[in-house]
N, CA, C and O of each residue as an XYZ file, in Angstrom:
876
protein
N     -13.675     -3.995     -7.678
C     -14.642     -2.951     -7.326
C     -14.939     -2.090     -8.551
O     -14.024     -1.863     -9.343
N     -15.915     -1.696     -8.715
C     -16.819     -0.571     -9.768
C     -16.287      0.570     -9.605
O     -16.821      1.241     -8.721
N     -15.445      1.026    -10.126
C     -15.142      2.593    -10.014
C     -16.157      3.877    -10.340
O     -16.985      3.876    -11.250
N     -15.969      4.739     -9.606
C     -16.186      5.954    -10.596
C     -15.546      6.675    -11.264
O     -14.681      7.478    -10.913
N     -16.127      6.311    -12.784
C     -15.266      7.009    -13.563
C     -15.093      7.934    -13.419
O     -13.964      8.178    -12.991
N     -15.945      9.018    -13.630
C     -16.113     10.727    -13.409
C     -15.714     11.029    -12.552
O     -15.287     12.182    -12.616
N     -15.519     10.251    -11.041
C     -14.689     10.995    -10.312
C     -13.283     10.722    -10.608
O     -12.405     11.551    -10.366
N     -13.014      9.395    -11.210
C     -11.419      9.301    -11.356
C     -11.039     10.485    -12.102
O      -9.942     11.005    -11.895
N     -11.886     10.974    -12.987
C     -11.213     11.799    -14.083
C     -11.608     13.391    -13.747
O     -11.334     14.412    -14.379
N     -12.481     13.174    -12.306
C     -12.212     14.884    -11.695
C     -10.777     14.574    -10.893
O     -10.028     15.544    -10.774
N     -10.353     13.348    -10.356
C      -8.983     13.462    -10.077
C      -7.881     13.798    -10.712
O      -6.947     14.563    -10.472
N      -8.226     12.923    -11.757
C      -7.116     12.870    -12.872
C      -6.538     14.535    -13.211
O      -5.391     14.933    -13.009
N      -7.919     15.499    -13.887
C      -7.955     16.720    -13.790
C      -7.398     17.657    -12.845
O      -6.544     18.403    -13.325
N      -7.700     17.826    -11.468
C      -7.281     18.005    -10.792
C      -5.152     18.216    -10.742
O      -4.383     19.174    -10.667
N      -4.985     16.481    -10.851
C      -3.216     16.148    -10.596
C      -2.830     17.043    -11.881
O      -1.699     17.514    -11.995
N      -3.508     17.180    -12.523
C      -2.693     18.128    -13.789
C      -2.095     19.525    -12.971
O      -0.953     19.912    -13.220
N      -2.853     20.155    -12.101
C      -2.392     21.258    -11.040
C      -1.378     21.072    -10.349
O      -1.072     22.065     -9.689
N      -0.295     19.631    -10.146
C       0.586     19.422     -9.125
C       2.055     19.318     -9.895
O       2.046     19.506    -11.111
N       3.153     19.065     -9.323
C       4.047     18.906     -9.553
C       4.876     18.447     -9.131
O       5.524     18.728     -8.123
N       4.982     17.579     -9.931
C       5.847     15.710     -9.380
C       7.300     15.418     -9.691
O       7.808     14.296     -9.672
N       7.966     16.661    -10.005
C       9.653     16.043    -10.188
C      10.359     15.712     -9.218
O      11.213     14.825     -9.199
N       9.825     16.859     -7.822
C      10.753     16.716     -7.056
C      10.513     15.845     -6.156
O      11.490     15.507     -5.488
N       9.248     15.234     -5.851
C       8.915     14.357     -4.526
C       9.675     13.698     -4.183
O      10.485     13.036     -4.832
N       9.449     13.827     -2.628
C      10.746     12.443     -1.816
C      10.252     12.685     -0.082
O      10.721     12.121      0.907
N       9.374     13.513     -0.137
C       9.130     13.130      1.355
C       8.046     13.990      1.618
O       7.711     14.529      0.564
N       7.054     14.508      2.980
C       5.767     14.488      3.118
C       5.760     16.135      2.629
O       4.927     16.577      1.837
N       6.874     16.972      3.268
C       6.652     18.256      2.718
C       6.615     18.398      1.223
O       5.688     18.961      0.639
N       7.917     17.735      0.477
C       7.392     18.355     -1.357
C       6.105     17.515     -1.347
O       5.218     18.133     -1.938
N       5.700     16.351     -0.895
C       4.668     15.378     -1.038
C       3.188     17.000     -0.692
O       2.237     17.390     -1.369
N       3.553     17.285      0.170
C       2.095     18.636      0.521
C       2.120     19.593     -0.268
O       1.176     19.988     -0.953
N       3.407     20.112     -0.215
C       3.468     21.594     -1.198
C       3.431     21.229     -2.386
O       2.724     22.104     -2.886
N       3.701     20.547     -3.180
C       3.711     20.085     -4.601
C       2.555     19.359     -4.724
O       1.942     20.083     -5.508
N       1.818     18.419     -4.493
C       0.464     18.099     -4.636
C      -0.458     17.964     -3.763
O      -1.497     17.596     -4.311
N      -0.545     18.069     -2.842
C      -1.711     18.191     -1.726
C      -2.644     19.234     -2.022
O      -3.796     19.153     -2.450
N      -1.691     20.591     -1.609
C      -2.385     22.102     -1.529
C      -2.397     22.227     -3.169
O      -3.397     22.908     -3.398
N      -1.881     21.959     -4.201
C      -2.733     22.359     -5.386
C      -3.294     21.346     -5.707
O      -3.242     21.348     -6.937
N      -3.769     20.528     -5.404
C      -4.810     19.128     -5.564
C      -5.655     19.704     -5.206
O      -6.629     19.437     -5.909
N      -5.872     20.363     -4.501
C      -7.078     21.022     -3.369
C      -7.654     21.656     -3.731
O      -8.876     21.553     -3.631
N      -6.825     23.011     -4.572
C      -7.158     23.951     -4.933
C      -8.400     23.845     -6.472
O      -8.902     24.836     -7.001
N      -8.628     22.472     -6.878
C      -9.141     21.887     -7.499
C     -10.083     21.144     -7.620
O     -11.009     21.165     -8.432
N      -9.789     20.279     -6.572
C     -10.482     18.890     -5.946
C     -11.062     19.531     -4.854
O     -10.451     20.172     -3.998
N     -12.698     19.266     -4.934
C     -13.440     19.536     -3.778
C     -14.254     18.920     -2.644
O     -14.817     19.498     -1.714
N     -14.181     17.433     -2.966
C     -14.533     16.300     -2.451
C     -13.599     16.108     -1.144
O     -12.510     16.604     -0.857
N     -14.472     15.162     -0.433
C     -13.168     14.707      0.539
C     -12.148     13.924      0.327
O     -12.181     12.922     -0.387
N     -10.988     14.425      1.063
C      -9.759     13.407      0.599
C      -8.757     13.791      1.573
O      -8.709     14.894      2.117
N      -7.705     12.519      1.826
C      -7.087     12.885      2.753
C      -5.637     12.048      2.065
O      -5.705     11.103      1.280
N      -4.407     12.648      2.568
C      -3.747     12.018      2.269
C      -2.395     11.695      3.273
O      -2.382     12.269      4.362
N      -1.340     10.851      2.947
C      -0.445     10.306      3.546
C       0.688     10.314      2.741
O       0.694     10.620      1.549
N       2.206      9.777      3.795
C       2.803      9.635      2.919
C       4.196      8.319      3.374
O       4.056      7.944      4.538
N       5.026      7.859      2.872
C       5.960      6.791      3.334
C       7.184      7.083      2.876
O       7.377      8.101      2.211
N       7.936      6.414      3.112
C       9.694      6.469      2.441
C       9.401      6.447      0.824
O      10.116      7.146      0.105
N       8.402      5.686      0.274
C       8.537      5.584     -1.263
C       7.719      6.278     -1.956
O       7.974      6.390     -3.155
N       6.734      6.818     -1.510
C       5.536      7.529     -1.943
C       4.401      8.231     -1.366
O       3.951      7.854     -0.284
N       3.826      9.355     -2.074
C       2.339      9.365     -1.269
C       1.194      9.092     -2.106
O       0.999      9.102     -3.321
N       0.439      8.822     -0.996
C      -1.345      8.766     -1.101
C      -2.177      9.458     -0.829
O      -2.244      9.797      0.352
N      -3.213      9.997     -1.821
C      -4.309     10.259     -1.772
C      -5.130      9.450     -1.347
O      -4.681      8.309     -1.464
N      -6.566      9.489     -0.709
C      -7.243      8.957      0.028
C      -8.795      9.319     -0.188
O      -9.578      9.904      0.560
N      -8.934      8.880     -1.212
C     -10.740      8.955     -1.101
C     -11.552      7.646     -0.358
O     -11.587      6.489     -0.778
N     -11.996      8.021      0.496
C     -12.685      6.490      1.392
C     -13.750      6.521      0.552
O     -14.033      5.483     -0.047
N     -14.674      7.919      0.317
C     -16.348      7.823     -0.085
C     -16.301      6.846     -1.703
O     -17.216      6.114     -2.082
N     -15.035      7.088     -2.428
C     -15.391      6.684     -3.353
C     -14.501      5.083     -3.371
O     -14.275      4.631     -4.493
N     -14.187      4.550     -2.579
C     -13.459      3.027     -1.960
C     -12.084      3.064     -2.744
O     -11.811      1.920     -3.108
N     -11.156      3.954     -3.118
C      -9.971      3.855     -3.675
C      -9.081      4.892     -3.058
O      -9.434      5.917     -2.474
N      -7.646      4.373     -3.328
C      -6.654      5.421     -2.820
C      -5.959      5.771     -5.054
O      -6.102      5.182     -6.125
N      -5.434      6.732     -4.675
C      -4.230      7.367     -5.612
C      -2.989      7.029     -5.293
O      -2.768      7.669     -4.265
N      -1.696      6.177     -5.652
C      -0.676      6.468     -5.101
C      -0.125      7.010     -6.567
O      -0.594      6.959     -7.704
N       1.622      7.792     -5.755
C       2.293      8.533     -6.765
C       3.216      8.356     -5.799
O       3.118      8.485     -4.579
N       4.357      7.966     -6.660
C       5.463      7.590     -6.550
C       6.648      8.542     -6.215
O       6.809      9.430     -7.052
N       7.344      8.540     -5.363
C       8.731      9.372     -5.365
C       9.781      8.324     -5.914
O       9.802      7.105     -5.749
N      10.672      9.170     -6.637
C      11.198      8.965     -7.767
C      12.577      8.461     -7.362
O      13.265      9.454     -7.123
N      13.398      7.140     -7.151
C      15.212      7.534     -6.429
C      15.224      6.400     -7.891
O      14.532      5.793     -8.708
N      16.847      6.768     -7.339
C      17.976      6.190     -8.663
C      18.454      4.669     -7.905
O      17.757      4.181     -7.016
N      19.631      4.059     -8.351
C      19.429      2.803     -7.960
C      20.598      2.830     -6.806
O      21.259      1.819     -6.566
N      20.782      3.980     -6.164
C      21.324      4.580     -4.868
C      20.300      4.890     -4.010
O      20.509      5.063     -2.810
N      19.455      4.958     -4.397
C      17.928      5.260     -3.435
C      18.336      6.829     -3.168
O      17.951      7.272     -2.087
N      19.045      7.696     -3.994
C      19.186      9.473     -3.887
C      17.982      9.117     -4.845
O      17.860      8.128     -5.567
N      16.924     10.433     -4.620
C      16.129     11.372     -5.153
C      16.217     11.821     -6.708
O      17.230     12.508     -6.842
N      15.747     11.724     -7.526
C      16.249     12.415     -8.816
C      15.892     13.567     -8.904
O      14.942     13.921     -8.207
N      16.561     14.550     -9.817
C      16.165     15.900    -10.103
C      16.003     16.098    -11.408
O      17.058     15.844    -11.989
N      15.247     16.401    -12.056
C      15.172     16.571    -13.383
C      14.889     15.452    -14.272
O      15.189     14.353    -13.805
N      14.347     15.466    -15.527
C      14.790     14.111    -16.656
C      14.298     13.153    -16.043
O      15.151     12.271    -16.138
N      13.347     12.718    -15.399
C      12.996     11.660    -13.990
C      13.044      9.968    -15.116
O      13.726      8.943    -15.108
N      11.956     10.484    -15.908
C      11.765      9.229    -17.061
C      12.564      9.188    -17.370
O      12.881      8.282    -16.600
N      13.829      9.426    -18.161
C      14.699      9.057    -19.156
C      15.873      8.927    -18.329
O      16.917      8.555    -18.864
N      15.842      9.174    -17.147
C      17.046      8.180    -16.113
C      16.401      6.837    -15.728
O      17.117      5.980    -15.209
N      15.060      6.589    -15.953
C      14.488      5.173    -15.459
C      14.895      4.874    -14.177
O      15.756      3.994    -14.150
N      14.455      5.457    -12.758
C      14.452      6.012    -11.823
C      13.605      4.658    -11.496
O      12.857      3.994    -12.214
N      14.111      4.461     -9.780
C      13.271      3.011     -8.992
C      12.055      3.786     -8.787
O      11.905      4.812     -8.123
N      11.129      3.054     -9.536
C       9.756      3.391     -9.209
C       8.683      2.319     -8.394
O       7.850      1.622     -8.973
N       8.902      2.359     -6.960
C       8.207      1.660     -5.714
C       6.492      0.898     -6.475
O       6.261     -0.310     -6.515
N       5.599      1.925     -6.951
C       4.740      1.545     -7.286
C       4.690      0.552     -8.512
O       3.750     -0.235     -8.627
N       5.670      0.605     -9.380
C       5.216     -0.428    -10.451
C       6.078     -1.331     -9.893
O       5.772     -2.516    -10.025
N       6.933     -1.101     -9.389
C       7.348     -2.717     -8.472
C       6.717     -3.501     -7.866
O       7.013     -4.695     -7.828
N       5.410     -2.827     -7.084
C       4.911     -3.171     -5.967
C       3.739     -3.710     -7.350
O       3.214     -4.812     -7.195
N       3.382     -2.885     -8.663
C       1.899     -3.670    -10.151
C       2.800     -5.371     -9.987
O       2.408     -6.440     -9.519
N       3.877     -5.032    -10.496
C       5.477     -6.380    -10.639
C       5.437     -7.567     -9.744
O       5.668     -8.751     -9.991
N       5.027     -6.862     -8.455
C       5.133     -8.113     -7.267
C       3.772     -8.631     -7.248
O       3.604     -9.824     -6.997
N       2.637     -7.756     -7.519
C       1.341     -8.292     -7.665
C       1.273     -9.420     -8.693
O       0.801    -10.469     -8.255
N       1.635     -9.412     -9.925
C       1.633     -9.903    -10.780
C       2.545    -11.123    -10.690
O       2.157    -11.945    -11.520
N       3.499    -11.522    -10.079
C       4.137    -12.557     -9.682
C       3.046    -13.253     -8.736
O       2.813    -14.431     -9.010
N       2.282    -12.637     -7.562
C       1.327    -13.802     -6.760
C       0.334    -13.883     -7.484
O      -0.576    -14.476     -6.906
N       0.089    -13.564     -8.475
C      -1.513    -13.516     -8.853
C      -1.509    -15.043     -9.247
O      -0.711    -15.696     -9.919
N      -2.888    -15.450     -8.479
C      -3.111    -17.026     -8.927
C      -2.475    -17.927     -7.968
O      -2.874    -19.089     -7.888
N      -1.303    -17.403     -7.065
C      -1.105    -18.272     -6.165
C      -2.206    -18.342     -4.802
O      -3.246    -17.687     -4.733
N      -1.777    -19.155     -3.914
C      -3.017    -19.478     -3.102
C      -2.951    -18.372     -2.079
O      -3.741    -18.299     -1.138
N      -1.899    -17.447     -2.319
C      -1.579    -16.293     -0.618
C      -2.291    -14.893     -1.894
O      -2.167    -13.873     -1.217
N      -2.614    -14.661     -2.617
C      -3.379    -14.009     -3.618
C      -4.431    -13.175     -2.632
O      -4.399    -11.967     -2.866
N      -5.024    -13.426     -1.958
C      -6.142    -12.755     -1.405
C      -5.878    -12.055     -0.032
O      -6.691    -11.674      0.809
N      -4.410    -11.987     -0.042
C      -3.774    -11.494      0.876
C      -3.402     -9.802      0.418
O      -3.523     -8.790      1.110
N      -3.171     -9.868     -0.252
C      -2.826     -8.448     -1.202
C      -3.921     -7.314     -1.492
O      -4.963     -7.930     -1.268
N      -4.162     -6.463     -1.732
C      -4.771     -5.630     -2.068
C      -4.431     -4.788     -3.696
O      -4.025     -3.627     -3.728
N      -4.638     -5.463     -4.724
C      -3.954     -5.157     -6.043
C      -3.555     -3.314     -6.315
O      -4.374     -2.411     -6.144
N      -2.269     -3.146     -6.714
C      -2.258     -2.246     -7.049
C      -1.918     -1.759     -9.150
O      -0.968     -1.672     -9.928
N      -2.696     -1.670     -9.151
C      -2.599     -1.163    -10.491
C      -2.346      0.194    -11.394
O      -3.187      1.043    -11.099
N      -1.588      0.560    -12.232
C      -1.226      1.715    -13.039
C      -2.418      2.679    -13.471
O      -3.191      2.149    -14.270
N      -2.649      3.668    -13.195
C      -3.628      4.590    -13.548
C      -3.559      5.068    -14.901
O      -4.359      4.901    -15.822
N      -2.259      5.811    -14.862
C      -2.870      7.194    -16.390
C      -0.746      7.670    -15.983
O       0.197      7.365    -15.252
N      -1.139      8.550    -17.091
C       0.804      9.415    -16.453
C      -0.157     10.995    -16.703
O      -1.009     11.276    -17.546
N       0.283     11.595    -15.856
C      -0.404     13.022    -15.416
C       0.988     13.890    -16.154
O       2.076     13.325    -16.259
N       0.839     14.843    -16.473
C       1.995     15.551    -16.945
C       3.487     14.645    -17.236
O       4.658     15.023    -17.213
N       3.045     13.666    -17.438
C       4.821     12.416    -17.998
C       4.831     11.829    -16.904
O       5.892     11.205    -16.873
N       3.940     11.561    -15.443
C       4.178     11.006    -14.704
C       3.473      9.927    -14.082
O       2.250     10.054    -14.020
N       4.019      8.833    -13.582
C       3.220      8.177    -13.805
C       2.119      7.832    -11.789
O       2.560      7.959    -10.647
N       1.161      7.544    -12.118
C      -0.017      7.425    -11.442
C      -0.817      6.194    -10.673
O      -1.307      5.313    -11.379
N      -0.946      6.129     -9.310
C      -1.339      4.609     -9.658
C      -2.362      4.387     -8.677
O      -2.435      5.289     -7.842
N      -3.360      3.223     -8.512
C      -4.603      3.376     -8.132
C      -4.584      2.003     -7.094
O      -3.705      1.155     -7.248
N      -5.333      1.901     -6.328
C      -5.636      0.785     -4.852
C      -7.068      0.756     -4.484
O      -7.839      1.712     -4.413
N      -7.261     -0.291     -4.296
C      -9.156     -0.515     -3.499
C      -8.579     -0.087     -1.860
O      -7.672     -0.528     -1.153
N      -9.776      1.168     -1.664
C      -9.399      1.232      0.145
C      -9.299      0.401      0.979
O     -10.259     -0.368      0.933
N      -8.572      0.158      1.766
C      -8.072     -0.622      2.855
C      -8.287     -0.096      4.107
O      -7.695      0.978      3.990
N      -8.733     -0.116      5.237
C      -8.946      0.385      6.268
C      -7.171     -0.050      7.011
O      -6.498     -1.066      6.840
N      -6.834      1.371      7.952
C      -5.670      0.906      8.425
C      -5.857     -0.257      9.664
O      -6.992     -0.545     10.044
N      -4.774     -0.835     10.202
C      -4.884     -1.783     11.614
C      -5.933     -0.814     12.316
O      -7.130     -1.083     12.413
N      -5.220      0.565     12.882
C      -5.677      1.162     13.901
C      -7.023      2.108     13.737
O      -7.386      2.652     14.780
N      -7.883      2.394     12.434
C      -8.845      2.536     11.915
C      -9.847      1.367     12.102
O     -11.069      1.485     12.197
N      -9.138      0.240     12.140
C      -9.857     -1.057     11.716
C     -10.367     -1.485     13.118
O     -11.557     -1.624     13.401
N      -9.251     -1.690     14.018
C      -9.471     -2.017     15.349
C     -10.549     -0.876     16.031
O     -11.382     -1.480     16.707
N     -10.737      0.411     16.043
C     -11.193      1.600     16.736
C     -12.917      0.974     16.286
O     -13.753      0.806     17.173
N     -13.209      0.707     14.907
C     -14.394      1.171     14.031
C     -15.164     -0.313     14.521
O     -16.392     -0.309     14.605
N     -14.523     -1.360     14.784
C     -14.989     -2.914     15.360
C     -14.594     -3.354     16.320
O     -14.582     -4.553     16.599
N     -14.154     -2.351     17.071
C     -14.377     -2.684     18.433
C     -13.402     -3.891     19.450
O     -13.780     -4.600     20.383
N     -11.824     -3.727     18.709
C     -10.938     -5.016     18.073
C     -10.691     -5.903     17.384
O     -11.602     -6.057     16.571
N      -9.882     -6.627     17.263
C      -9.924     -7.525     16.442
C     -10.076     -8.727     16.482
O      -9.402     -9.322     17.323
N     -10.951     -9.482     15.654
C     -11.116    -11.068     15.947
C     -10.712    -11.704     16.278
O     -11.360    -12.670     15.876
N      -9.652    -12.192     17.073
C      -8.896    -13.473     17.345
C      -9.122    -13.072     19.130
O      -9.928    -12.225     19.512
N      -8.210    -13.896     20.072
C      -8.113    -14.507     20.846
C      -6.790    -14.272     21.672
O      -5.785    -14.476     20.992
N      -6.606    -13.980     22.671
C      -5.393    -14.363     23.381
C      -4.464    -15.712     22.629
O      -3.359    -15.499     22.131
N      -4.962    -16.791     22.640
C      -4.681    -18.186     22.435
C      -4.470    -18.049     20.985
O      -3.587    -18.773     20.527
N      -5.138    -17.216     20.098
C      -4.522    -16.959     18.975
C      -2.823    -16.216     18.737
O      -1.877    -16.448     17.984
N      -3.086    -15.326     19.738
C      -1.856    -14.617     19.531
C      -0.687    -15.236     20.200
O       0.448    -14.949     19.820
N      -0.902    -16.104     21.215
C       0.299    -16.976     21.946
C       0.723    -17.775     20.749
O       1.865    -17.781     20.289
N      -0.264    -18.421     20.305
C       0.230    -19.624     19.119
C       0.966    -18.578     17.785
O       1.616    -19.050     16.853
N       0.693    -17.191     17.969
C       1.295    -16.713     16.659
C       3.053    -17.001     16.888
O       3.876    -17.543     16.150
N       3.207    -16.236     18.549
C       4.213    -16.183     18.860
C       5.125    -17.397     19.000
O       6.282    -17.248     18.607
N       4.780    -18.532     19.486
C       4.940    -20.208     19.433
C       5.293    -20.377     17.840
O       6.439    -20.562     17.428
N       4.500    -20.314     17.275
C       4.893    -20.222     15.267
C       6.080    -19.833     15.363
O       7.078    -20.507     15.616
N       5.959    -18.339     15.088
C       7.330    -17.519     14.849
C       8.665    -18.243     15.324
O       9.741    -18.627     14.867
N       7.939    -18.199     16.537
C       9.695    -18.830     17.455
C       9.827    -20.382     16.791
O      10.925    -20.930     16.700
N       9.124    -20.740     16.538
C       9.418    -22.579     16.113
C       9.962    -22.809     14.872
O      10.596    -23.812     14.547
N       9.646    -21.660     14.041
C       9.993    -21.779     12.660
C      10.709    -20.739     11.926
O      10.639    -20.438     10.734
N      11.499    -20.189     12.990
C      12.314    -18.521     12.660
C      11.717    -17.724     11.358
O      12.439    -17.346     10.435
N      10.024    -17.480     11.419
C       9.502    -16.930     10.495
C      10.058    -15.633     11.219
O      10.584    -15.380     12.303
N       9.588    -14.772      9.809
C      10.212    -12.854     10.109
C       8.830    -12.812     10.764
O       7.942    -13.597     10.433
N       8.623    -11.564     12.015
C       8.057    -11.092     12.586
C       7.174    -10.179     11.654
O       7.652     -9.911     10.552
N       5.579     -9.528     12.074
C       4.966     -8.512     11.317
C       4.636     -8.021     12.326
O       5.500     -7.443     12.986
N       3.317     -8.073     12.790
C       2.438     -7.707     14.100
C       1.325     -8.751     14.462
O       0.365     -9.209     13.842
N       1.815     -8.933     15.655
C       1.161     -9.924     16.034
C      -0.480    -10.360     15.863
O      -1.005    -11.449     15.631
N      -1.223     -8.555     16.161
C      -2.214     -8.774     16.218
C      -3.446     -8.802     14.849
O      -4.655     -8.982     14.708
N      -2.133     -8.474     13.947
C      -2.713     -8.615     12.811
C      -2.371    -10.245     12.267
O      -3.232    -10.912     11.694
N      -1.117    -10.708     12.517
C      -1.332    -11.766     12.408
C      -2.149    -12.974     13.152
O      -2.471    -13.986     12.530
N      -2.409    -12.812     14.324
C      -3.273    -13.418     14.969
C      -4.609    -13.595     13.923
O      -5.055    -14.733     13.772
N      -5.291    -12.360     13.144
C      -6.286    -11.980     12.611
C      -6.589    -12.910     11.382
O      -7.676    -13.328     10.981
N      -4.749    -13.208     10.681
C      -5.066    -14.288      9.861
C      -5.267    -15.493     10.144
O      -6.091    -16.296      9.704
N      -4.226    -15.611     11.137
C      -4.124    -16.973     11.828
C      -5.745    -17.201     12.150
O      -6.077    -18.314     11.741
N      -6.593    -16.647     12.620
C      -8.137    -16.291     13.223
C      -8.883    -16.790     12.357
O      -9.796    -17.571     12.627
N      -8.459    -16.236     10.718
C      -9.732    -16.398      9.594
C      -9.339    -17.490      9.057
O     -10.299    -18.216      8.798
N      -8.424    -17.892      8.799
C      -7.933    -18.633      7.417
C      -7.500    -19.856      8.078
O      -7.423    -20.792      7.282
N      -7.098    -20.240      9.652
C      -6.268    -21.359      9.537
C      -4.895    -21.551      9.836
O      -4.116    -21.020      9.044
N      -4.327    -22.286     10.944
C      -3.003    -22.628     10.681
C      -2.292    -23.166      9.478
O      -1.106    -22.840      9.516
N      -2.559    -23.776      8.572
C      -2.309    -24.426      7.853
C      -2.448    -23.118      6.583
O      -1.681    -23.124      5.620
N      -3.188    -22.379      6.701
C      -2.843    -20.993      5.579
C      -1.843    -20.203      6.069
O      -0.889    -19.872      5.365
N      -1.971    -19.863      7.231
C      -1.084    -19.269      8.432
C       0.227    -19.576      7.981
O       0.672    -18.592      7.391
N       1.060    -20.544      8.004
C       2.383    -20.911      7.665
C       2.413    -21.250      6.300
O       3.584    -21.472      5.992
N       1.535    -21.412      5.192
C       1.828    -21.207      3.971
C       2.315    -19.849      4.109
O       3.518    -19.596      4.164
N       1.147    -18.722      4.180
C       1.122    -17.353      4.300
C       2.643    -17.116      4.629
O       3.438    -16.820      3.736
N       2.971    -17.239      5.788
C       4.610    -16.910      6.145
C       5.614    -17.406      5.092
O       6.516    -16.662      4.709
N       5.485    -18.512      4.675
C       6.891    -19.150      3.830
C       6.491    -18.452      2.437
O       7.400    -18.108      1.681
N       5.401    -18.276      2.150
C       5.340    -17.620      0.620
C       5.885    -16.110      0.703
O       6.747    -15.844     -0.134
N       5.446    -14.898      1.743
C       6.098    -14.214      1.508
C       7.559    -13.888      1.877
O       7.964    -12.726      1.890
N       8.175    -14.722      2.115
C       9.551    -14.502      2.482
C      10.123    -15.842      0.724
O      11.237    -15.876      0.202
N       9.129    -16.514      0.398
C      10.029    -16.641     -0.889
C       9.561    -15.381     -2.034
O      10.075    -14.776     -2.975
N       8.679    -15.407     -1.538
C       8.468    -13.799     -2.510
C       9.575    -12.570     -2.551
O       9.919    -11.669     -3.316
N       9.873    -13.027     -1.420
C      10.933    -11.084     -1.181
C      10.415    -10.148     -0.692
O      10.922     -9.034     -0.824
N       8.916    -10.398      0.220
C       8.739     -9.397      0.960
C       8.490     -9.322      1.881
O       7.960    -10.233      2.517
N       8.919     -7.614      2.563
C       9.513     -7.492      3.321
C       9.301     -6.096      3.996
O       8.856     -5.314      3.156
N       9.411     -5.702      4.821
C       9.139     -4.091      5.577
C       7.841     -4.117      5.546
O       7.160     -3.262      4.980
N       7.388     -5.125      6.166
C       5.326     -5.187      6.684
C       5.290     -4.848      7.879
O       4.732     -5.484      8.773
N       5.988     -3.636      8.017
C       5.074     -2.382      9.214
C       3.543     -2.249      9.239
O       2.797     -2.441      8.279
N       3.203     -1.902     10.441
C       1.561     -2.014     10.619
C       1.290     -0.820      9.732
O       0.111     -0.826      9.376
N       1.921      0.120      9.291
C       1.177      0.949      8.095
C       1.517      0.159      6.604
O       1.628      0.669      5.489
N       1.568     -0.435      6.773
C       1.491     -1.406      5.414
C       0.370     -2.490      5.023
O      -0.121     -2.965      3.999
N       0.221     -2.634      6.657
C      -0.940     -3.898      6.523
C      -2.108     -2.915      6.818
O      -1.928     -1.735      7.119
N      -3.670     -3.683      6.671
C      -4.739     -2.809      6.494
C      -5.962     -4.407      6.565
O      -5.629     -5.583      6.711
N      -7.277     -3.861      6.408
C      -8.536     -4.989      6.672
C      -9.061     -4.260      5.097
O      -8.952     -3.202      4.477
N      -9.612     -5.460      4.981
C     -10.831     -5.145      3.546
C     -12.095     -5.992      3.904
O     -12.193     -7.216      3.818
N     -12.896     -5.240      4.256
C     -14.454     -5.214      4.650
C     -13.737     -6.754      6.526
O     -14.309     -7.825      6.728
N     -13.121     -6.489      6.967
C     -12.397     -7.021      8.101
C     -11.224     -8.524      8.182
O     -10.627     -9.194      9.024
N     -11.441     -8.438      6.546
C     -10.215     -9.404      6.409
C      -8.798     -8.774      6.450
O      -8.832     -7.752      5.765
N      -7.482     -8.988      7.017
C      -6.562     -8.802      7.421
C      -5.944     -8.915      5.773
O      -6.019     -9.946      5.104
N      -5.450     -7.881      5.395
C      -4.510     -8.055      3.790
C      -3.306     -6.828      3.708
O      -3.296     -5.850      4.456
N      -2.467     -7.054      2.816
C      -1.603     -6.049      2.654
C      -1.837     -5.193      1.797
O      -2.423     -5.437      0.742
N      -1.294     -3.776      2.233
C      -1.517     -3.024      1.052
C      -0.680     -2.360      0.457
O      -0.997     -1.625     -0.478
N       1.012     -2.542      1.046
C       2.102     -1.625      0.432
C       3.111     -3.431      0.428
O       3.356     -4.250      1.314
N       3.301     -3.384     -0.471
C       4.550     -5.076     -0.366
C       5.731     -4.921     -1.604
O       6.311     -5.856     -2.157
N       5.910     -3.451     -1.868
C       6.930     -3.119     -2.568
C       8.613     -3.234     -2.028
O       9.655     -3.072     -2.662
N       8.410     -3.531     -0.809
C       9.590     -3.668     -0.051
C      10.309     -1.940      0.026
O       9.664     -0.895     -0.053
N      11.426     -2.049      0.158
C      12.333     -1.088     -0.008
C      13.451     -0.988     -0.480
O      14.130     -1.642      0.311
N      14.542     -0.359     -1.741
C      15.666     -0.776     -1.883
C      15.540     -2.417     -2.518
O      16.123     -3.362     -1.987
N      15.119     -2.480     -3.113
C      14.541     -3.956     -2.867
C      14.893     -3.891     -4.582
O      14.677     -4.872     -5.294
């Protein structure tokens, strides 16, 4: 996708107002950059947040912001010195895991996440919007597949002790792509290593079913 520059770099501007040592969950995630993001940034934007990080959320301009919360290789929080302890950083794991499928055939399953900029020593990172499951389902009225899709998801699973996601998102692939992508799809990401594909992880791009967080956890 075509970015905008000028707005990346009224963002960019903006994150210079926040403060990123301490993040680790949705409150420092608000009080530390939300409300002075704001105080800056005048566009719409919305944001979120998970066990490993939060997001900013520009839909108008088709990209998210993520920024990373910072743990040690105990998964505790760091305080201070964040860089020069080389602290588990979720998002460049998650550039790391991209870069391992790229070119394989489950590739268009992903939603790339790539490294932005480091804002005050920290580092920054950028996503093409993804509509969530339950955004996705509300805005089209459900989702493409079938009863008979989703029985056969469940028939799969059980036949071939694949790991579980959600059905109805998997139905969605199973729907577009094929049985025969369908169970590639399953065996590649479990030789991949990933793992914790909660329905806020998975997401549609223009109504194709893809992931958008596959950093795992602890991982």
């Amino acid at each position: 996708m075509n970015r905008n520059k000028n707005e990346i770099n009224k963002i960019i501007s903006a994150l210079e107002n926040c403060y990123f040592e301490d993040l680790g969950d949705w409150i420092t995630f608000e009080n530390n950059v939300v409300i002075p993001f704001k105080e800056k940034y005048h566009n719409n934007v919305e944001s979120k947040t998970g066990a490993s990080k939060g997001v900013l959320i520009f839909k108008d301009f088709g990209f998210v912001i993520k920024i990373p919360f910072m743990y040690d290789d105990c998964g505790d929080e760091l305080e201070g010195a964040f860089l020069s302890l080389e602290p588990w950083n979720y998002c460049q794991q998650e550039v790391e895991k991209f870069n391992e499928i790229k070119g394989s055939k489950i590739e268009k399953m992903f939603v790339k996440t790539e490294f932005l900029t480091e804002v005050n020593g920290y580092p920054v990172y950028i996503q093409d919007y993804a509509e969530s499951c339950h955004n996705n389902y509300i805005k089209h009225g459900g989702s493409s597949h079938t009863d008979k899709d989703e029985n056969k998801i469940i028939s799969l699973t059980e036949e071939n002790n694949y790991k579980f996601i959600d059905v109805e998102w998997e139905a969605d692939v199973f729907n577009r792509y094929g049985e025969e992508f369908y169970k590639l799809f399953k065996e590649e990401i479990d030789n991949y290593e990933i793992d914790d594909l909660r329905e806020d992880n998975l997401g549609y791009v223009n109504e194709c079913p893809v992931i958008i967080d596959y950093a795992g956890f602890f991982g």
